[in-house]
ZAMIVO-477789 format. One record per residue (C-alpha): x, y, z. Coordinates in Angstrom, 3 decimals, decimal comma. Example, Ala and Ser with C-alpha at 12.3 -4.5 7.8 and 13.67 -1.06 7.14 Angstrom:
# ZAMIVO-477789
<r <12,300 -4,500 7,800>>
<r <13,670 -1,060 7,140>>
END
This chain:
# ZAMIVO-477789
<r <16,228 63,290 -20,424>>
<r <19,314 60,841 -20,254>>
<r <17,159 57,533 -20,565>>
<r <20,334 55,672 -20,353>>
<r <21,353 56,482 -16,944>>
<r <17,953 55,793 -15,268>>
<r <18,070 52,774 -13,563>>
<r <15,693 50,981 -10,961>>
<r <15,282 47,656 -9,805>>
<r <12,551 45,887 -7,659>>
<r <15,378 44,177 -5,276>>
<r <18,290 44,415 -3,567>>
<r <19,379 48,648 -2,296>>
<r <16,672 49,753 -4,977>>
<r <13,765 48,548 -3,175>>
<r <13,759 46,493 0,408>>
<r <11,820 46,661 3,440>>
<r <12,096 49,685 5,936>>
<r <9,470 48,522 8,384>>
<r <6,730 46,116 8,161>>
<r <4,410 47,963 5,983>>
<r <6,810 50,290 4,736>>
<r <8,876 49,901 1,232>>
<r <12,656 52,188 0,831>>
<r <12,805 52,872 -3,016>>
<r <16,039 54,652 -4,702>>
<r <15,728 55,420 -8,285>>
<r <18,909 56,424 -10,424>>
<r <19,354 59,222 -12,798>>
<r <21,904 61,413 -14,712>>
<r <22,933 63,826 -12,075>>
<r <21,297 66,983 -12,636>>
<r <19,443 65,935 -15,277>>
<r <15,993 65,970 -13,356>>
<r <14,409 68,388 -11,926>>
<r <11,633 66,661 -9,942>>
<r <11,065 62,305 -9,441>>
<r <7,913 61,198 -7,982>>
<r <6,395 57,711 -7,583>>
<r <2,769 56,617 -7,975>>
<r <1,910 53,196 -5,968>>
<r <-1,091 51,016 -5,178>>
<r <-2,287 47,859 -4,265>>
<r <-1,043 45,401 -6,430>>
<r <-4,764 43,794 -6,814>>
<r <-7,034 47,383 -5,048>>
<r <-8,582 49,059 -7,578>>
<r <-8,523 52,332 -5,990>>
<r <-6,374 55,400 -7,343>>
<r <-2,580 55,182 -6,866>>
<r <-1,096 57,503 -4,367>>
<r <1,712 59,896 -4,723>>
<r <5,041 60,336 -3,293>>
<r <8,254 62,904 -4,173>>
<r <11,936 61,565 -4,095>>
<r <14,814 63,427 -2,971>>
<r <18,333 62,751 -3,801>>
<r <19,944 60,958 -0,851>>
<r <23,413 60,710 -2,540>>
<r <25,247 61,890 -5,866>>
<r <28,381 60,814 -7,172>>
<r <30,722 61,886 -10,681>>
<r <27,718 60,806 -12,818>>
<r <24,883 60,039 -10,804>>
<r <22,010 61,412 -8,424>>
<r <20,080 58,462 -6,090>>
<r <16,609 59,706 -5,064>>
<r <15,000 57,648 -2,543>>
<r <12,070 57,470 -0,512>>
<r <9,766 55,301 1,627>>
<r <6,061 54,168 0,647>>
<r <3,655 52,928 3,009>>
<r <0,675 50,612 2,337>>
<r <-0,634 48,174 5,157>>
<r <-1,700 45,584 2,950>>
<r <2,568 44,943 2,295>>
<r <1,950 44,391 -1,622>>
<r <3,110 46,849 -4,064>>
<r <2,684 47,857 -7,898>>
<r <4,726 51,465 -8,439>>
<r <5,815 53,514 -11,706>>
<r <8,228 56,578 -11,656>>
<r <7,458 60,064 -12,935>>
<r <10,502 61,404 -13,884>>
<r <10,153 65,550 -15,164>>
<r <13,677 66,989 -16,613>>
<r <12,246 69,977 -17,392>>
<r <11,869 69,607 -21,179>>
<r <9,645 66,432 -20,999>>
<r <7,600 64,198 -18,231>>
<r <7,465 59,898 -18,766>>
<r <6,702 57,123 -17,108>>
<r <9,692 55,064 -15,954>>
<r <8,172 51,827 -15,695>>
<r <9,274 47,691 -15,425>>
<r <8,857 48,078 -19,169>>
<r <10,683 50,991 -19,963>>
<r <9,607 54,792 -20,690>>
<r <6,404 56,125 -21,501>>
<r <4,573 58,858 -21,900>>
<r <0,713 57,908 -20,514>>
<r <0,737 55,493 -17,445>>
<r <-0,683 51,870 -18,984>>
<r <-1,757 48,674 -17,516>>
<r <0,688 45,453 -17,226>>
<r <3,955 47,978 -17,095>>
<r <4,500 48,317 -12,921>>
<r <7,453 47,514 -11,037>>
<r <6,442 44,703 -8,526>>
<r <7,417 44,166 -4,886>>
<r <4,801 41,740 -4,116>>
<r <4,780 41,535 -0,662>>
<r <6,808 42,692 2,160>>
<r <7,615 38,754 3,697>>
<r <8,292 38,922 7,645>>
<r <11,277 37,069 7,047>>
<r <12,538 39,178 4,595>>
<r <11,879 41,999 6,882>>
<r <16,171 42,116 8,193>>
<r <18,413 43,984 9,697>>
<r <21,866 43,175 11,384>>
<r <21,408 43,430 15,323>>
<r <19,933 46,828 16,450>>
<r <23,345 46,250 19,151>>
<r <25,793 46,530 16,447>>
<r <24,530 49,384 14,636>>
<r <26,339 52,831 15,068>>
<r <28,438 50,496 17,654>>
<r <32,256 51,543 18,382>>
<r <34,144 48,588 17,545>>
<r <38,116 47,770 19,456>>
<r <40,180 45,963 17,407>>
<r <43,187 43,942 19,391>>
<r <45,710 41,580 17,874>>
<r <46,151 39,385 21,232>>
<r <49,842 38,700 20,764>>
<r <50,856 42,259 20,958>>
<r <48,247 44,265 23,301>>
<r <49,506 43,236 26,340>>
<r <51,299 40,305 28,244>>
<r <48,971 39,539 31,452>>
<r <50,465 35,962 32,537>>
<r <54,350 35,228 31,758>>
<r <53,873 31,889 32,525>>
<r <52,573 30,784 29,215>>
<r <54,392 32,757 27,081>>
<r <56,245 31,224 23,930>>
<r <59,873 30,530 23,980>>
<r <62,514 32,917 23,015>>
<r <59,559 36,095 23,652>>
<r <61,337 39,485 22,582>>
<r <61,306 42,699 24,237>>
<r <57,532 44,059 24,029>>
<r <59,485 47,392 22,284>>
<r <61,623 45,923 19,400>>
<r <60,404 45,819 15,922>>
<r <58,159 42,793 15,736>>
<r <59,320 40,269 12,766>>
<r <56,718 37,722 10,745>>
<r <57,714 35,257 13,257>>
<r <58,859 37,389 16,638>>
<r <56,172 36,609 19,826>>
<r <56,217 39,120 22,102>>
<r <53,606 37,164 24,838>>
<r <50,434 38,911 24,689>>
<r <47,936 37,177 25,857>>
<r <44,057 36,852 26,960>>
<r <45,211 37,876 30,703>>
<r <46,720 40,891 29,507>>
<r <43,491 42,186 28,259>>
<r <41,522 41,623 31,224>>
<r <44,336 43,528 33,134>>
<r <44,133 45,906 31,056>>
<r <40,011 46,110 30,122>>
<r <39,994 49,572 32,021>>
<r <41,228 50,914 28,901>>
<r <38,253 49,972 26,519>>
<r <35,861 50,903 29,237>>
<r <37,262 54,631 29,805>>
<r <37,566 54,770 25,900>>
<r <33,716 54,240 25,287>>
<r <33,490 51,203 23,182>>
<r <30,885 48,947 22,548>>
<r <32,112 45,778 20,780>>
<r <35,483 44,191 21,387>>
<r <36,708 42,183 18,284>>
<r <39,719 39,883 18,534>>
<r <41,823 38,557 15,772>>
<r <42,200 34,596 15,552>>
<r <42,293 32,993 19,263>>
<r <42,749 29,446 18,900>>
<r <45,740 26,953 18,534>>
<r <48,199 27,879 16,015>>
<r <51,655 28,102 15,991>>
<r <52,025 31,800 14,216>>
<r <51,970 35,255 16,612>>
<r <48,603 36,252 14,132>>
<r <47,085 32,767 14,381>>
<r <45,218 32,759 10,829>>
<r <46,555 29,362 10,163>>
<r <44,534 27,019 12,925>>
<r <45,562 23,939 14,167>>
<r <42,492 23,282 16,785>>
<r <39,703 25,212 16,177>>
<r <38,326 23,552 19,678>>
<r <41,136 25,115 22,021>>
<r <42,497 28,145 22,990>>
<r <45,982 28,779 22,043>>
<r <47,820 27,606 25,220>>
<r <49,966 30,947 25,065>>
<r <46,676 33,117 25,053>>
<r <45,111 31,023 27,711>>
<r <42,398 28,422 28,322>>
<r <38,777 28,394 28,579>>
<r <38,371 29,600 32,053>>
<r <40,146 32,488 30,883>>
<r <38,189 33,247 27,341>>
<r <34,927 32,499 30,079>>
<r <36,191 35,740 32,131>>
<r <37,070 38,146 29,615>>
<r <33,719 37,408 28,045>>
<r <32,647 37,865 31,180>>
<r <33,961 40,801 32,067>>
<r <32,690 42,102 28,606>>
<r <28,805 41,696 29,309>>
<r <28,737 42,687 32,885>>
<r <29,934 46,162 31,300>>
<r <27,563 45,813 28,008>>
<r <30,524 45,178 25,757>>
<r <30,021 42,407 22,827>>
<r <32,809 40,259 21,827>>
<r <33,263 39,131 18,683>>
<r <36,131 36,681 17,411>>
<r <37,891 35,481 14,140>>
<r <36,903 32,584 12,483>>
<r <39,340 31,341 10,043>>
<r <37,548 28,689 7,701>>
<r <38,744 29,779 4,043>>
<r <42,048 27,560 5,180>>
<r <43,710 25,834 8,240>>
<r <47,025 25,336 9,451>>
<r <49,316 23,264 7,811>>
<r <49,377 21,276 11,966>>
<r <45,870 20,230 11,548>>
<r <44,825 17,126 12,046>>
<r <42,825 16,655 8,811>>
<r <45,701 18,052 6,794>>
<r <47,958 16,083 8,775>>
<r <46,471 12,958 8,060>>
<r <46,433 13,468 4,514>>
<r <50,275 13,874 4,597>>
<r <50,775 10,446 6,479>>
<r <48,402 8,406 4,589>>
<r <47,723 10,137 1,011>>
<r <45,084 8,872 -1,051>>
<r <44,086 6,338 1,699>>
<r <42,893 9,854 4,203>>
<r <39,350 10,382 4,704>>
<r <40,258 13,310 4,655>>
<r <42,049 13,775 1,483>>
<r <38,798 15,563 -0,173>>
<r <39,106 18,450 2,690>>
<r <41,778 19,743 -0,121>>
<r <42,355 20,353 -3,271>>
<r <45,422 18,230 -3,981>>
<r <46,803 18,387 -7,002>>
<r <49,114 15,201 -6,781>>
<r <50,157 12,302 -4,602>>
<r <52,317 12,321 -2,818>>
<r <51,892 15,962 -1,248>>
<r <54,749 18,151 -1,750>>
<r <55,261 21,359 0,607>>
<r <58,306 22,964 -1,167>>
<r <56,507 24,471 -3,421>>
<r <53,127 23,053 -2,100>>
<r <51,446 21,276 -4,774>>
<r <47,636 21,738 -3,268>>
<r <45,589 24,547 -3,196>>
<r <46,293 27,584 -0,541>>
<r <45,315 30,439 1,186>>
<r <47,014 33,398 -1,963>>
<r <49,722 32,123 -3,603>>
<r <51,398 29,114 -2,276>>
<r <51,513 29,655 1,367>>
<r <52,333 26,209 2,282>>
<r <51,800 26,631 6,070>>
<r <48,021 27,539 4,826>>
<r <46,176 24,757 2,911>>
<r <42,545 25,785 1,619>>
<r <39,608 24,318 2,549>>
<r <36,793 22,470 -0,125>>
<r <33,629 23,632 1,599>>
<r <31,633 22,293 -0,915>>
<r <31,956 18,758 0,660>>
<r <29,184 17,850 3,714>>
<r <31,470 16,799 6,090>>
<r <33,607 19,699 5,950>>
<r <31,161 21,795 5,972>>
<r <29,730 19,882 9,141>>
<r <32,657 20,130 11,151>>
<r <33,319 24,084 10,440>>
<r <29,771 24,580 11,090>>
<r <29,752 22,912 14,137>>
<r <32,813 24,987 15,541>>
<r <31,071 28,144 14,812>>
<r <28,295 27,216 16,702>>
<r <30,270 25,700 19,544>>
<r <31,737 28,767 20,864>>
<r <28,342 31,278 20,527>>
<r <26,344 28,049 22,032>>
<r <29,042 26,975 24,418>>
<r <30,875 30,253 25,364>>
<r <28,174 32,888 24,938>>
<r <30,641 35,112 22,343>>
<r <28,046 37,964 20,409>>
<r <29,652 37,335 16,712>>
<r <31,868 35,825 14,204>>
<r <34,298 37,709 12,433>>
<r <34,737 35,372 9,221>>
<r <38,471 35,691 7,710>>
<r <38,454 35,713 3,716>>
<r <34,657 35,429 3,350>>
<r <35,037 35,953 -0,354>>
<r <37,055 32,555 -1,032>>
<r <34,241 30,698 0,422>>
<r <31,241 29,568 -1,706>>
<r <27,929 31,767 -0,625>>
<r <25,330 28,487 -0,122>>
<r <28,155 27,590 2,537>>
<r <27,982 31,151 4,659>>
<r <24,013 30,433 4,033>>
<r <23,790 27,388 5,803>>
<r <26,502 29,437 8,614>>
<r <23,960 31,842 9,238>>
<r <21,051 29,801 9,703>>
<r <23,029 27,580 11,980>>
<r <24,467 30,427 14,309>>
<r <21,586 32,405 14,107>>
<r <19,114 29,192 15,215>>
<r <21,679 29,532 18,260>>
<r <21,575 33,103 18,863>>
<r <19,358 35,371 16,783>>
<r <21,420 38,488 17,849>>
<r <24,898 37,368 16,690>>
<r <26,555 39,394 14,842>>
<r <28,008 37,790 11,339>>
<r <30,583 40,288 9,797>>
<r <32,835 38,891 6,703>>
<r <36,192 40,300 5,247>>
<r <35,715 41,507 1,906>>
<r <37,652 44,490 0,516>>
<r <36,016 45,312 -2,618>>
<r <31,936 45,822 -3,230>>
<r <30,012 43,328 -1,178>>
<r <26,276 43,200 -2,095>>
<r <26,572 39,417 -2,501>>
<r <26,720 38,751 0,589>>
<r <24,731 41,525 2,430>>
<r <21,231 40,531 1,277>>
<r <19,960 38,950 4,428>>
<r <20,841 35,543 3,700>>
<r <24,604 35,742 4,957>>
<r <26,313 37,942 6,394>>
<r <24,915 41,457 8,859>>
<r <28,298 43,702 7,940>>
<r <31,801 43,431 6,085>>
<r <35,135 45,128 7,089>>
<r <34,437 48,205 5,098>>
<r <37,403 48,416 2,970>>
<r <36,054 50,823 0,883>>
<r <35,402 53,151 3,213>>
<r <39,100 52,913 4,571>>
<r <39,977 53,557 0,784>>
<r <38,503 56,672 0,338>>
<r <39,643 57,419 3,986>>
<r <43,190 56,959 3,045>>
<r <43,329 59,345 0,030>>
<r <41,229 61,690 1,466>>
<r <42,814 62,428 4,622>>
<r <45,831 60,643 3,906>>
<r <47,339 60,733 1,064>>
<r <45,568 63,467 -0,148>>
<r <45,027 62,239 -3,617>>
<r <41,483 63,221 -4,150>>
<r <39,322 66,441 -2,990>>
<r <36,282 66,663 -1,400>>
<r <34,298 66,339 -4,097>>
<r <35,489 63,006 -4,946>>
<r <35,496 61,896 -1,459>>
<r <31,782 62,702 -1,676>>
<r <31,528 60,707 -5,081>>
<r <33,777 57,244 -3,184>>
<r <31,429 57,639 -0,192>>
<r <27,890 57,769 -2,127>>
<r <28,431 54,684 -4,178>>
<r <29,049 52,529 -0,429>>
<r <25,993 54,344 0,704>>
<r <23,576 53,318 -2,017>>
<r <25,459 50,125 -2,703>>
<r <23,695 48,685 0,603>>
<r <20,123 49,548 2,987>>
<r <20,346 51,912 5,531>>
<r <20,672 49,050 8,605>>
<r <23,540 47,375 6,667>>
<r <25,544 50,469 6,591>>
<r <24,776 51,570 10,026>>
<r <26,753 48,012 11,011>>
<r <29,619 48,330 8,383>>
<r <33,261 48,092 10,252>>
<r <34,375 51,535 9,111>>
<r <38,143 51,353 9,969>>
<r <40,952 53,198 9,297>>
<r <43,487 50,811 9,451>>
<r <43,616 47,140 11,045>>
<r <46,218 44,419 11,508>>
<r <46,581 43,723 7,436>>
<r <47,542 47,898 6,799>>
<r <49,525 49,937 7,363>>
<r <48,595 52,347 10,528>>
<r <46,525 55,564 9,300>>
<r <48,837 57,676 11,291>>
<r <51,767 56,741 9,416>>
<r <49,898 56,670 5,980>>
<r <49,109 60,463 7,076>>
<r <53,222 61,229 7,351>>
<r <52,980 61,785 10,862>>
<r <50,650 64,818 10,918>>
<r <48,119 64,186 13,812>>
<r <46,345 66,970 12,606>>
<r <45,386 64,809 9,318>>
<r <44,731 61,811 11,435>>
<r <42,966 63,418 14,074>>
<r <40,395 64,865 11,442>>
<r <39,625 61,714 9,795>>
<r <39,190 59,775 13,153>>
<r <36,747 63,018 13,495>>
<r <34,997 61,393 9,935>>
<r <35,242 57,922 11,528>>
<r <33,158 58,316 14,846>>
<r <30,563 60,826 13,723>>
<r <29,773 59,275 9,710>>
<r <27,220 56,279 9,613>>
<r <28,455 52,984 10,503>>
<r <30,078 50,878 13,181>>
<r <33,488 52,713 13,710>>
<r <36,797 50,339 14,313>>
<r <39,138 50,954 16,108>>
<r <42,313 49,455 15,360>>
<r <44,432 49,018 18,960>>
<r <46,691 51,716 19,779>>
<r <45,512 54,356 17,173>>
<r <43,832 56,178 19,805>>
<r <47,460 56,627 21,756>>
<r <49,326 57,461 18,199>>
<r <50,740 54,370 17,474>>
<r <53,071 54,354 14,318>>
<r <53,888 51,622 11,882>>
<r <54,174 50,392 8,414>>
<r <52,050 47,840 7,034>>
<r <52,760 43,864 7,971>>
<r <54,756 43,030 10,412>>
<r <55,464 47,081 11,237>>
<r <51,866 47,424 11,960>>
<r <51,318 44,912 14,761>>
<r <53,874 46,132 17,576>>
<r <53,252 46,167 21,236>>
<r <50,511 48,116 22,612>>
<r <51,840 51,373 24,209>>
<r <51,100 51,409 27,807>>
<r <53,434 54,055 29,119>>
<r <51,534 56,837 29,480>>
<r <54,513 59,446 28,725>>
<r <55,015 57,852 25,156>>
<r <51,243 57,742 24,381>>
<r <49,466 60,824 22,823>>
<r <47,214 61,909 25,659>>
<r <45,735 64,957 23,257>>
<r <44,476 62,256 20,849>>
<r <43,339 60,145 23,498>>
<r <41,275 62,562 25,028>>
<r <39,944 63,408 21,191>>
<r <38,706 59,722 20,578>>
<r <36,925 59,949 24,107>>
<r <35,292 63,011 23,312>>
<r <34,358 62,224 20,272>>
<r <32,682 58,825 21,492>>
<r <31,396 60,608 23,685>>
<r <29,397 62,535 21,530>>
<r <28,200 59,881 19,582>>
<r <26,536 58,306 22,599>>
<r <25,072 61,536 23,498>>
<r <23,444 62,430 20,526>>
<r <21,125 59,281 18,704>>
<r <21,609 61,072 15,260>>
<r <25,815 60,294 14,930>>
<r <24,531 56,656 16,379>>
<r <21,934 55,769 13,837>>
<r <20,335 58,619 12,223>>
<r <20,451 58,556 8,454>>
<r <23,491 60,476 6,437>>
<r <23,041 63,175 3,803>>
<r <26,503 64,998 1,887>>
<r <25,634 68,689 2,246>>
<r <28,868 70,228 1,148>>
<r <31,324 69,095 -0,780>>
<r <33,507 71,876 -2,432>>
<r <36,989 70,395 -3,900>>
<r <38,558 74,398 -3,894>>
<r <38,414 74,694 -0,097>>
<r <38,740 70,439 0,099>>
<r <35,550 70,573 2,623>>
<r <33,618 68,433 3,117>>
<r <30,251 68,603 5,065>>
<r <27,483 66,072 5,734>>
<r <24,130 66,182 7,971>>
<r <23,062 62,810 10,425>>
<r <19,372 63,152 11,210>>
<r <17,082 60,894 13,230>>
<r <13,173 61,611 14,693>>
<r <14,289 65,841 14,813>>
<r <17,917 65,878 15,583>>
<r <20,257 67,003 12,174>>
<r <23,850 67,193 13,327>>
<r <26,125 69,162 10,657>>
<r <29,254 68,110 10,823>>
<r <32,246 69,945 8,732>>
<r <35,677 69,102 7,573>>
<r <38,095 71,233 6,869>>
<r <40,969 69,315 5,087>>
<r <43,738 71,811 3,893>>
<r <46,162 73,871 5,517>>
<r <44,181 76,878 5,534>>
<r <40,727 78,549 7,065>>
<r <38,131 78,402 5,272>>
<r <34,545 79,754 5,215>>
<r <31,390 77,918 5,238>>
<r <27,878 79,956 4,224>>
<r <25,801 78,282 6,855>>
<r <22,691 79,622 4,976>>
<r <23,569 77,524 1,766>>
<r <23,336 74,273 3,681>>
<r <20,551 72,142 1,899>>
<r <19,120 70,342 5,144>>
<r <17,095 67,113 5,213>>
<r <14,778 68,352 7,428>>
<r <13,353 71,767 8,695>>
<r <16,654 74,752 8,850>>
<r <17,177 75,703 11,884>>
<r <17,289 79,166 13,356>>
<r <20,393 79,084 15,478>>
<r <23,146 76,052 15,768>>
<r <24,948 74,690 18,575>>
<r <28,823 73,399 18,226>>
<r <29,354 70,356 20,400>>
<r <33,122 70,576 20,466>>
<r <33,210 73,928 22,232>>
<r <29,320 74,740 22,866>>
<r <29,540 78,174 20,935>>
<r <26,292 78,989 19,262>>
<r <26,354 80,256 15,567>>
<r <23,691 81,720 13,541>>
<r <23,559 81,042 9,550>>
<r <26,227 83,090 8,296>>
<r <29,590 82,208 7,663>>
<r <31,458 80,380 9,769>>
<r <34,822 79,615 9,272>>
<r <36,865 76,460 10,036>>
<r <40,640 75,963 11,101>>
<r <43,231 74,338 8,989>>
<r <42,639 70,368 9,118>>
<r <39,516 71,424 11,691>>
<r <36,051 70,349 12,359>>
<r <32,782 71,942 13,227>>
<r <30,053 69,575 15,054>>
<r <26,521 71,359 14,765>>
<r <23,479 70,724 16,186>>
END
């Protein structure tokens, strides 16, 4: 047995709550190296014999296998060892290493399952189909406050170009989100600024004037709820604007500002050419960083945050470089907008492993980066096979509990990357299969505006040109394939919430396979990524739950038995 490679801790995605009485365990171990994983648990202060309970592996990647699986005891407090059989030898994985007889004073502890630490981001958000719109470039709904010099909606947009999209122009066009299916609208930065993206605020009490005003964020929020869609918007408190007041006032008056401690100034007087104070990266002047660490910053960003859930009724906060910002900071956040409305949804941009801030204390979700990764060499770029694929995707999956991933913003591209379809060369067969990944895999899918008509575009500022509204230029066939697809997923609980397990995963053929289950439903679903057809033994799939006798396709409602089926070049198979 590889002792090295078993790993287990009492916290965190190795042990948490899955109900009230009910503990989610995942154990580590050399992949392949055991043949069976069981766990013996009790009442941390009974006396009566432990019971028993087998683990299966819910993910593997290059080195590892996760088993997992959930104990139940109603009095909530639990003492638990591993016994871990490779075939050559049993022991005892316990808090105090191996063994091989169970002794006393050696148990992992998870003393009792807490009612608060019983979480889970809002039940509304997970599985949820998230539209993402950049305001200044989906559509232009009122002329009359558009910037001055506003290009043509269909030239190239520049760093600095404003094309006059604006609130207005998504109510006109709201039709659109509700034939497409989706469940959560998310809008990049609102508020005053003088950019066309808006991440560098001036007022973070007013509307930008060439967006709109209140009375018109009040309608399209609206307009949102009377047609159950949440709306969530960007809050942008890593850094301000280089206009704001604060920062303003420092420039006027220096050392004598009350405000002066809002930034990390280097030297008096402040210089802007190169800026000699801290920023958003590296030295963007126009975006000076904010010390959160102080009170009364902290006091007035908190107090805009809850301002516009208390005030406005949005559903969430989308928080803009959540990873520059110390965590005891987003703590205080959550309690604060959560005391407001317990079913706001807190998601934070982070692009790398986010654990940190996904332990209940923080944030519900992140902008699932890593997802988008794997999504983008997979599909994409086609730099790894479906075996690694499998590998990228099973270290997300056990990185974070089952709730958190069902609410992870699993895009393919946003407003910061390049657009997937262009990343795939132009092959809509490519992108159409990974958008096929996107809506039926676990999480909260995103949809970044346009992708579902075939919008093009290289990465910052190629990325954010004007929505696409002429129906002869859009892609209808892909349109029609997102709304099908969405479709589905609201049809069938299991691509909603249901857990995820990697059935197939075969690097030759470069398919991939994985099963969604929930309360009886499995849905298979199949990838086929390469140029060819390729065969799939339906009777070598290793299902979670019972096999099934016969198999239903939900694309074109063909019924297969469990032979081989086979799969067309860059094609999918949804089974149920």
């Amino acid at each position: 047995m590889l002792r090295e490679a078993v790993f287990h801790v009492a916290h965190g995605s190795y042990a948490y709550p899955a109900a009230p009485d009910t503990l989610r365990l995942t154990l580590r171990a050399a992949k392949g190296d055991l043949q069976r994983a069981a766990v013996l648990y009790w009442d941390r202060y009974g006396s009566s014999a432990p019971a028993a309970a087998e683990l299966s592996i819910a993910a593997e990647d290059e080195l590892f296998s996760y088993y997992q699986v959930d104990v139940q005891l109603k009095t909530k407090r639990f003492a638990y060892v591993f016994l871990l059989d490779d075939g050559r030898q049993s022991l005892f994985y316990t808090e105090k290493g191996f063994f091989e007889d169970l002794r006393p004073n050696v148990q992992f502890h998870y003393p009792y399952i807490a009612t608060g630490d019983l979480w889970e981001p809002p039940p509304w958000a997970q599985g949820a189909v998230v539209y993402q719109i950049f305001p200044e470039r989906f559509a232009n709904g009122d002329p009359a406050n558009d910037p001055e010099e506003v290009e043509d909606w269909d030239f190239p947009p520049t760093t600095t170009s404003f094309k006059g999209g604006d609130l207005q122009g998504i109510i006109d066009r709201f039709g659109h989100l509700v034939d497409l299916g989706v469940d959560v609208l998310y809008l990049t930065p609102i508020f005053a600024s003088p950019s066309n993206h808006k991440y560098d605020t001036t007022d973070y009490y007013t509307i930008d004037p060439h967006f709109g005003d209140e009375e018109t964020l009040r309608e399209l929020i609206s307009l949102c709820h009377r047609h159950g869609i949440k709306i969530v918007l960007d809050a942008v408190f890593n850094h301000c604007g280089a206009g704001f007041a604060a920062f303003q006032d420092v420039l006027e008056k220096g050392t004598d500002s009350p405000y002066a401690h809002w930034f990390n100034i280097h030297s008096f007087p402040v210089e802007t050419d190169p800026p000699n104070y801290e920023t958003f990266a590296h030295e963007v002047a126009t975006m000076p960083k904010l010390m959160t660490q102080y009170p009364d910053v902290r006091e007035y960003l908190l107090d805009v945050a809850v301002h516009w859930v208390k005030e406005f009724g949005i559903d969430g906060w989308r928080l803009d470089v959540a990873n520059e910002i110390d965590h005891q900071f987003w703590r205080e956040f959550r309690q604060m907008v959560k005391a407001e409305n317990p079913e706001a949804l807190i998601v934070g941009e982070v692009w790398h492993e986010a654990s940190d801030w996904l332990r209940g204390d923080q944030f519900d979700s992140v902008m699932n980066y890593l997802f988008q990764q794997a999504c983008l060499d997979f599909f994409a770029a086609g730099t790894i096979r479906a075996r690694s694929f499998a590998n990228r995707l099973a270290k997300v999956q056990v990185n974070y509990p089952h709730p958190v991933n069902l609410a992870m913003f699993n895009l393919l591209g946003s407003h910061d990357t390049e657009r997937f379809l262009t990343s795939c060369g132009g092959d809509v067969r490519k992108f159409a299969l990974a958008v096929a990944f996107q809506l039926t895999y676990e999480g909260s899918p995103m949809i970044y505006y346009g992708d579902e008509v075939g919008m093009t575009g290289l990465t910052d500022p190629d990325c954010r040109r004007g929505m696409v509204w002429d129906e002869e230029e859009q892609d209808q066939e892909l349109l029609s394939w997102y709304k099908k697809l969405i479709a589905l997923r609201r049809e069938h609980p299991a691509l909603r919430t249901g857990q995820t397990r990697t059935v197939w995963a075969d690097s030759m053929s470069n398919v991939y396979g994985f099963v969604r289950f929930l309360e009886g439903e499995q849905v298979l679903v199949l990838l086929n990524n390469s140029p060819q057809v390729q065969k799939v033994d339906l009777s070598e799939i290793n299902w979670p739950g019972p096999t099934p006798k016969e198999l239903q396709d939900l694309l074109t409602e063909e019924k297969h038995n469990l032979t081989a089926l086979s799969i067309p070049p860059f094609g999918v198979k949804i089974l149920v």
